[in-house]
N, C-alpha and C positions, 0 to 999 in steps of 0.2 A: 702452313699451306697457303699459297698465294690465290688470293680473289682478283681477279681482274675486274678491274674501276674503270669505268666505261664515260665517265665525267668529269670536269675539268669547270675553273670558273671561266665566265668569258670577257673579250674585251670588245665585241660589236653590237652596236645598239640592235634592242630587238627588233628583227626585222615584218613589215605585214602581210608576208607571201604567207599564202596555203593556211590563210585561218577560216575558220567556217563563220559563218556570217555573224551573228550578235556573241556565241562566245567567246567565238577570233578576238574581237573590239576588249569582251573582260579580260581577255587572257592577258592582251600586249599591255593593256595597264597595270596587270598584276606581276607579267615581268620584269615588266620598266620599273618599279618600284623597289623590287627584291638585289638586296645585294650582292656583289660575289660571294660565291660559297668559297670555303675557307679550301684548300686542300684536304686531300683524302686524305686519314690517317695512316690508310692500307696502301698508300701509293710511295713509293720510296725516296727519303730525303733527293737523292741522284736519281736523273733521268737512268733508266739500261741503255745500255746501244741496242739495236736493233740489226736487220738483214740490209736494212737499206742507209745509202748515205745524201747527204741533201741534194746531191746531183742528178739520183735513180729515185728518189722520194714523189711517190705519183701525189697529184691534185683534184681532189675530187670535186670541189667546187668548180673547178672546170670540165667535167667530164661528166658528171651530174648532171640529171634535168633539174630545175630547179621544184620544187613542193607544190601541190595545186595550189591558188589561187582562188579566194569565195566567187560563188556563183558558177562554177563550171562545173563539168560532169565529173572530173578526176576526185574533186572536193566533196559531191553527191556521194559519189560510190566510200568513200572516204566515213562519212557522216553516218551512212547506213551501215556499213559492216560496224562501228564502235556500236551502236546503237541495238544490232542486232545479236552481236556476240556477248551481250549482257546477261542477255538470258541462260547462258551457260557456267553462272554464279553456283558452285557447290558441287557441280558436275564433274566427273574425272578427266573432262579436259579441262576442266578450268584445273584439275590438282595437278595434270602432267604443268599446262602452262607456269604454275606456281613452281615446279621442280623444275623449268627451264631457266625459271629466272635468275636461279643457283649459279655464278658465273667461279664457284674453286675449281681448281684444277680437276680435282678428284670428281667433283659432281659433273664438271662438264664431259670428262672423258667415259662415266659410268653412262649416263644418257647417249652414248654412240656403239654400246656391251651390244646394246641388240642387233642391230645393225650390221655391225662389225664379225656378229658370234665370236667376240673374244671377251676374257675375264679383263675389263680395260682398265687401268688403276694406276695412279702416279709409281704405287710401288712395283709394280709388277711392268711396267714400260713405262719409265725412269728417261730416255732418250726421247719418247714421242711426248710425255710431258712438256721436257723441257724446250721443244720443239716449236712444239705450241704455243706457249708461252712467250720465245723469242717472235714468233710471227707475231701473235698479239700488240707488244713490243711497236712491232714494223709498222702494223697497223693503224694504231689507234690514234698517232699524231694526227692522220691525215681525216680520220673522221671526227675526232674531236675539232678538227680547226671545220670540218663544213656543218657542224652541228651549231658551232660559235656565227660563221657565216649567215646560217641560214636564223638560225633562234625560233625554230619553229614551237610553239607550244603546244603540250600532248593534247591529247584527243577526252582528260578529265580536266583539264585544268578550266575553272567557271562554270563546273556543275557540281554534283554531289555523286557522279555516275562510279557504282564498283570498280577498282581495280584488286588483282589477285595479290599484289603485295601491300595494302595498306600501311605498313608501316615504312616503307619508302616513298610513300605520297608528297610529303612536303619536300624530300629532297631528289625528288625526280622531276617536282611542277620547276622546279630550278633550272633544269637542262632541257637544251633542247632535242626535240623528238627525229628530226630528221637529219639524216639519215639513220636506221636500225642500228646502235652498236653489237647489239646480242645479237640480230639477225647478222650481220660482218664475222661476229666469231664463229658463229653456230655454222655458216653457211662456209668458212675459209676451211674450218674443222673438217669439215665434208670432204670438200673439197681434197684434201690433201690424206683424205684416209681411203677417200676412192683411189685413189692412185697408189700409196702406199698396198690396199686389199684391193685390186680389180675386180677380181672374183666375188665382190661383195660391192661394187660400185650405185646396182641399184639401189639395195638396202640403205645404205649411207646415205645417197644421194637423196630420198626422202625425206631420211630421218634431217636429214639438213634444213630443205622446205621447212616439215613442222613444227622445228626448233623456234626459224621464225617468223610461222604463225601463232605460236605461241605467245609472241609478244603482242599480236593484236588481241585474241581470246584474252589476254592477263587485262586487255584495257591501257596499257603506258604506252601503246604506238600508233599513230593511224596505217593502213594498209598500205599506202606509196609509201609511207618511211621504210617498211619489210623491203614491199620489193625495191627500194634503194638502197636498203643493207645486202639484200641479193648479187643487184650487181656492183657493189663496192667491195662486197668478199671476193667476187671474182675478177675484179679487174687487182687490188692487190696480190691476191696468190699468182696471176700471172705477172704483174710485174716482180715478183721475190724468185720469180725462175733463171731470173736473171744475175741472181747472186750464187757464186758460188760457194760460199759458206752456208746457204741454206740449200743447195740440191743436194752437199757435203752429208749436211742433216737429215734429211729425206733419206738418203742411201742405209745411214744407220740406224734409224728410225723401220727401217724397211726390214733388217736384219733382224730387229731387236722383236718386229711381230712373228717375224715368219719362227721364233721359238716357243710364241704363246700355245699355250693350247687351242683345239681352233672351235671353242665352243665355250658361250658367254655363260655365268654361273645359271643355276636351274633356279636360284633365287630372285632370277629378274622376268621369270616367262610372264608372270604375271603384269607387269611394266612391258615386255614384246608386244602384249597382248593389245593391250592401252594404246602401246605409239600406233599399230598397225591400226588400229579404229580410228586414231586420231588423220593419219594419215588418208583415209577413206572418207572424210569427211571433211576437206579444208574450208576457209570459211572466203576465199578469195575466190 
């Protein structure tokens, strides 16, 4: 089962946008010090091809605002949701956000079952898997190179402040935080399952939202990083509309649900339940 790997080492020095004031200062020394991380193991010897070619290949470092900057209010609001969403250590959105951070295929398309009210599973839609997966593909060049761009440092790196995955701690203070990579998948996912189930477009299109707020509740994001994985999910899935080898996919993808059953297992009402509170309560 393929994990999508959302980091990459980088080659631009770290940059001092969007750090908050004295941890900003520990952070850029802590990153400037830390080496390239090696390659992902789970990333494969060969690039895939993807939907797009270097011609239709968007830029988000051009299209992006760039990260706040200390001392402003974008940086404020920034410092206080990391700060306040701490409090929600042990709580069941801190477990959904822990189960958001899950990026296999399998976990990522089960977290959109509710949403969706379909049994959603690589085995069972085998086409929208793989669907996904190539979008991921298409994606992730263009937010790995403004992550490398920007090198913004996360929102623990120079404190001792919880995050929901501790054991990716050391190899998350490594990457940078902006823009969302998991808010781009979580949010492109949506995206393309609202259109594939219209009928089910608002469900989706939430579950999408809390997918990534989940990355700030878990601690490994600041709040502008989400909403710049928001609109860089959405500015790629509209430029991949462009390809016809992915509307190709879409079309089959569309077929291959409209045979699911149209109701998600009774084993997840309890996870409906979860996301719909979660939803009911964002922290933006």
């Amino acid at each position: 089962m393929t994990r999508y790997s959302l980091t990459a080492p980088f080659s631009r020095p770290a940059s001092r946008m969007g750090l908050p004031l004295l941890a900003g200062l520990l952070a850029t020394a802590a990153l400037a010090s830390t080496p390239a991380r090696a390659a992902d193991p789970l990333e494969p010897a060969t690039p895939e091809p993807g939907y797009f070619t270097p011609a239709t290949q968007p830029d988000a470092t051009a299209y992006l605002p760039p990260p706040p900057q200390p001392g402003t209010v974008r940086q404020a609001n920034d410092d206080q949701a990391f700060t306040a969403t701490r409090a929600l250590r042990g709580s069941p959105r801190w477990a959904l956000a822990t189960a958001d951070a899950d990026l296999h295929e399998n976990a990522l398309l089960h977290s959109f079952a509710c949403a969706a009210g379909l049994p959603l599973s690589t085995t069972n839609a085998p086409g929208l898997s793989a669907l996904i997966h190539k979008m991921d593909v298409s994606e992730i060049a263009d937010m790995r190179k403004s992550k490398a761009y920007w090198h913004r440092p996360r929102p623990f790196v120079g404190n001792s402040q919880p995050i929901c995955t501790e054991k990716d701690r050391a190899h998350l203070a490594t990457s940078g935080a902006y823009p969302s990579g998991h808010t781009m998948l979580g949010w492109s996912t949506a995206l393309v399952l609202a259109e594939l189930l219209p009928e089910r477009a608002t469900q989706i299109l939430q579950r999408g939202r809390v997918f990534g707020e989940s990355r700030i509740i878990c601690g490994v994001h600041w709040e502008s990083d989400v909403q710049a994985g928001y609109m860089l999910g959405s500015a790629e899935i509209a430029a991949l509309h462009g390809s016809p080898a992915f509307r190709t996919d879409m079309d089959a993808a569309r077929t291959e649900l409209a045979a699911l059953p149209r109701t998600a297992p009774k084993a997840t009402a309890h996870s409906c339940a979860l996301e719909q509170e979660a939803a009911e309560h964002s922290p933006l």
